[in-house]
N, C-alpha and C positions, 0 to 999 in steps of 0.2 A: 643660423638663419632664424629658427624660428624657437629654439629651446629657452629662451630667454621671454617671460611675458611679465615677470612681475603683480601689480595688481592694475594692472590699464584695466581691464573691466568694470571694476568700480567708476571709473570715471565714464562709464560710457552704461550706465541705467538710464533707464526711460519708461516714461509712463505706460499703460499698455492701454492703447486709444487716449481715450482722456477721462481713462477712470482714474482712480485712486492706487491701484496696483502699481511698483514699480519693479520694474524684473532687468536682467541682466540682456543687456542688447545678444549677446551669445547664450542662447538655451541647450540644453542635453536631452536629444530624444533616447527613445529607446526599442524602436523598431527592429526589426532583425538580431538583434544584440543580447539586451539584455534574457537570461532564460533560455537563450537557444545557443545563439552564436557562442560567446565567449562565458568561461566559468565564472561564479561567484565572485571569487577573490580577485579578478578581472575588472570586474564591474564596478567591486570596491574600489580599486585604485583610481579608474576611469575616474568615480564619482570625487574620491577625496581631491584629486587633482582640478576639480574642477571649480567643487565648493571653496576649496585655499587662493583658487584663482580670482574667486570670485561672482563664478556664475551661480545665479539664486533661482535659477527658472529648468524643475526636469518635467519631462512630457512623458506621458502612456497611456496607455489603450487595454482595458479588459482583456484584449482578445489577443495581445501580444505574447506571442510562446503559449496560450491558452492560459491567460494569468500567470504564470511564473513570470515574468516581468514586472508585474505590478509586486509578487510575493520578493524578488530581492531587490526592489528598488524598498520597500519596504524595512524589511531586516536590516538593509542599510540603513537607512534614515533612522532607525528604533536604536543602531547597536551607535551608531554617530551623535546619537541627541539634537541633530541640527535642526530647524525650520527655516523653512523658505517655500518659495512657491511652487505648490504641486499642479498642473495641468492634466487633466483626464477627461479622453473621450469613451463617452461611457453609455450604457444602458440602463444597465444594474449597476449605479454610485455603492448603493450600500456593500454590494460584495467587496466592489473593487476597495473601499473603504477599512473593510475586513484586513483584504488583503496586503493593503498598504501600513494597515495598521495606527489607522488614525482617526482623528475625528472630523476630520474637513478636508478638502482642499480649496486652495486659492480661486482657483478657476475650472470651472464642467462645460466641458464643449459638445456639443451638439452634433454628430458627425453626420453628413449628410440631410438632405429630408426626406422624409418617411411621406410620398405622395397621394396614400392614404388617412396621413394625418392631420385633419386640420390646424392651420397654424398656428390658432388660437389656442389648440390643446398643446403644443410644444410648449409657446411660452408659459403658459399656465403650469406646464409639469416645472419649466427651468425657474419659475419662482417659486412656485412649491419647495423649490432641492433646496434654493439658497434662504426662506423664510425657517426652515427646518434645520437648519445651520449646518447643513452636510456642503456646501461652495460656498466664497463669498461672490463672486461672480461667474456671469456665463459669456460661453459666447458661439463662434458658431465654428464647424468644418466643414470644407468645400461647397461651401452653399451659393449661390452666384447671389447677384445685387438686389434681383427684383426680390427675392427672397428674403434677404436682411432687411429691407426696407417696406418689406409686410411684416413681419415681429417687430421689428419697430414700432411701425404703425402699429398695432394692435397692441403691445404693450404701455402706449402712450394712450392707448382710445379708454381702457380698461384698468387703468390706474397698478398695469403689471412691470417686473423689471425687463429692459430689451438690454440686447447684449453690447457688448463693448467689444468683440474680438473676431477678426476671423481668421483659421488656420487656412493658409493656400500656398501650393508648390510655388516657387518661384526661384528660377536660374537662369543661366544665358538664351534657354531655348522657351522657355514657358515665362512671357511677359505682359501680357495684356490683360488680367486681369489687376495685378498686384499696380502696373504703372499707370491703368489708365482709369480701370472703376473702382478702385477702393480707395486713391488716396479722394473721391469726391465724397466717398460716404466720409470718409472722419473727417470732411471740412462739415455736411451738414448735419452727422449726427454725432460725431465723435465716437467713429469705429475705428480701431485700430487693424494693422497683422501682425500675426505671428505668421513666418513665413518657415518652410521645410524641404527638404532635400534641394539646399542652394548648392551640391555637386553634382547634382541629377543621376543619382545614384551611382556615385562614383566617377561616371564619364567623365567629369571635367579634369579629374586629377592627371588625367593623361594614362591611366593602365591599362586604357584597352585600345592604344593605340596601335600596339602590335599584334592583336588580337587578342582571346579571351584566358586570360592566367588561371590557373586550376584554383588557386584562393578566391577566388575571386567570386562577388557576389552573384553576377552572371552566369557562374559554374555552379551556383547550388541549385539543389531540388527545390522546383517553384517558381523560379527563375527562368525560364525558357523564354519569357515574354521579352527580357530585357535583353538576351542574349539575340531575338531575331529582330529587336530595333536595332539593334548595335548593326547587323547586318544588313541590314536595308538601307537604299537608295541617300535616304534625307539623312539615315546614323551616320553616313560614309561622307556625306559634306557634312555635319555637325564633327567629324573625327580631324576633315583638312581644318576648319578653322580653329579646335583646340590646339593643334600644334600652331597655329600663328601664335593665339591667348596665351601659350606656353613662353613665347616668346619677348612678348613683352610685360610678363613675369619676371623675368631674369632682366632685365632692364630697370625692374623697379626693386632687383634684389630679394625678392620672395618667392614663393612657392603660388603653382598655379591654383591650388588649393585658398589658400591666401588671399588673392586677388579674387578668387569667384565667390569666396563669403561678403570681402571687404565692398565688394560690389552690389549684391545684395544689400548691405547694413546702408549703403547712400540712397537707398532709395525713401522718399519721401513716405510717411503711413508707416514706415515697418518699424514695430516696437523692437523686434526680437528675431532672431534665425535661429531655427532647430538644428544642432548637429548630430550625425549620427559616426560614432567612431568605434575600432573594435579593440584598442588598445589605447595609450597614455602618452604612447610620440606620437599619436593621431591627432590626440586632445588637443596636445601642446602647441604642434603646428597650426592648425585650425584656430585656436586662439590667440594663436600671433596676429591673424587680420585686422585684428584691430589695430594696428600699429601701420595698417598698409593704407588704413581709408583716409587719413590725410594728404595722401597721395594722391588720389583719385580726384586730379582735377577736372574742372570744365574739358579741358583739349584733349585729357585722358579719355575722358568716358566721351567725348567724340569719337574721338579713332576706334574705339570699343564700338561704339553704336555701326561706325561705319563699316567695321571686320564685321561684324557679324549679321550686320544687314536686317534686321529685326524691329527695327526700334518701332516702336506702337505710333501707331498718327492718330491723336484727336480731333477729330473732321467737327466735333464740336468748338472746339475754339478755332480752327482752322475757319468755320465760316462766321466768325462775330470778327472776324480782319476785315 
């Protein structure tokens, strides 16, 4: 079903907003994973599997495994010789820089705002990073819209660089910001998304249908939060309708994995989906989706919109009819 990808990914790069970057519609996070979850030589294969596939876009975070994520995403890249596009949400670039053992990354994102910090001084830091040639571009993390479009603004008033990117969750349960306010910023300013945990941290795959597997991310320490959504009220109808979604997986001959990235990747704005995987038949399934989103017709993502009962209303075009 899904061991078979070839290099489809190549033909599925895309600009990231309408900058200049072009990165791999399928990114490789490294959340939970790298540094903690799974060993070294783990993480290598994960990566080599990925780069030969064809994905040019890995994402991290200083604070992931307390930098041991950024230290063997690293080691990798040094002992590989590869370039391609490095993602980092970050405080301290320079450590992380250390750590990564390079001179740049592609793109520094911004994660969150700092409500004490005037906005003017973020973007002034995020041109600083990339005038110093530690990024070539910035962009932002879960920041909402009025936000990107005050760094905008301000980077436009001020003759500063405003960003091109925003990192936001988005899957079957979490859609209104990714369908309804970001694809209008990259119509007016040309923001793009990088989009993350399009399995909503595993639930969609279907493994906690029967309840909570002792592998399982939900069974680890830290993890109590995702373990008493899973049990709560809304988990237990978001749980009936994965098993419909599972259903009409096997209808279209792929994995339910498959269809909730491939699903993601049709949405209009999104440059890119972050995956988070702990092994290499993770990868490989996971990057079969792209083989599923020509599938994804109109009548399809009807029937989707209509199982899952969700779908965002724009009451702004709704009232220019």
């Amino acid at each position: 079903r899904y061991l078979t990808v070839d290099l489809l990914i190549w033909l599925f790069c895309r600009n990231l907003g309408k900058s200049g970057l072009r990165v791999s519609c399928l990114g490789l996070g490294t959340w939970v994973t790298f540094g903690s979850q799974i060993s070294d030589e783990m993480a290598e294969s994960v990566m080599t599997v990925a780069y030969d596939s064809g994905v040019n876009l890995f994402d991290t975070v200083e604070v992931y495994a307390s930098g041991r994520a950024e230290t063997t995403l690293g080691n990798i890249l040094k002992k590989k010789g590869w370039r391609m596009a490095i993602c980092v949400c970050v405080a301290g670039l320079r450590g992380s820089l250390s750590r990564l053992q390079l001179d740049y990354v592609d793109i520094v994102f911004a994660n969150r705002t700092d409500v004490n910090a005037p906005m003017e001084e973020i973007v002034r830091a995020m041109t600083f990073v990339i005038e110093q040639g530690m990024a070539m571009y910035w962009g932002t993390s879960r920041w909402n819209v009025v936000e990107i479009m005050e760094a905008y603004s301000i980077a436009r008033q001020f003759n500063l660089i405003p960003p091109v990117c925003e990192q936001a969750e988005y899957h079957y349960f979490q859609r209104d910001k990714v369908e309804l306010h970001l694809p209008e910023l990259y119509h007016k300013i040309g923001v793009g998304a990088m989009t993350w945990s399009p399995l909503a941290c595993g639930l969609l795959t279907g493994k906690y249908n029967e309840g909570v597997p002792e592998s399982s991310r939900a069974a680890m320490k830290g993890y109590a939060w995702l373990k008493e959504r899973l049990c709560s009220d809304e988990g237990k109808k978001q749980l009936s309708k994965i098993k419909e979604l599972h259903l009409l997986a096997d209808r279209l001959n792929c994995t339910a994995a498959q269809l909730a990235i491939a699903w993601c990747l049709r949405s209009e704005g999104v440059s890119s989906v972050l995956l988070g995987v702990s092994n290499t038949e993770q990868l490989l399934e996971n990057l079969g989706s792209v083989r599923v989103l020509s599938q994804l017709t109109p009548p399809l993502i009807a029937e989707m919109d209509a199982l899952l009962g969700n779908k965002p209303r724009n009451v702004k075009k709704e009232a220019r009819r």
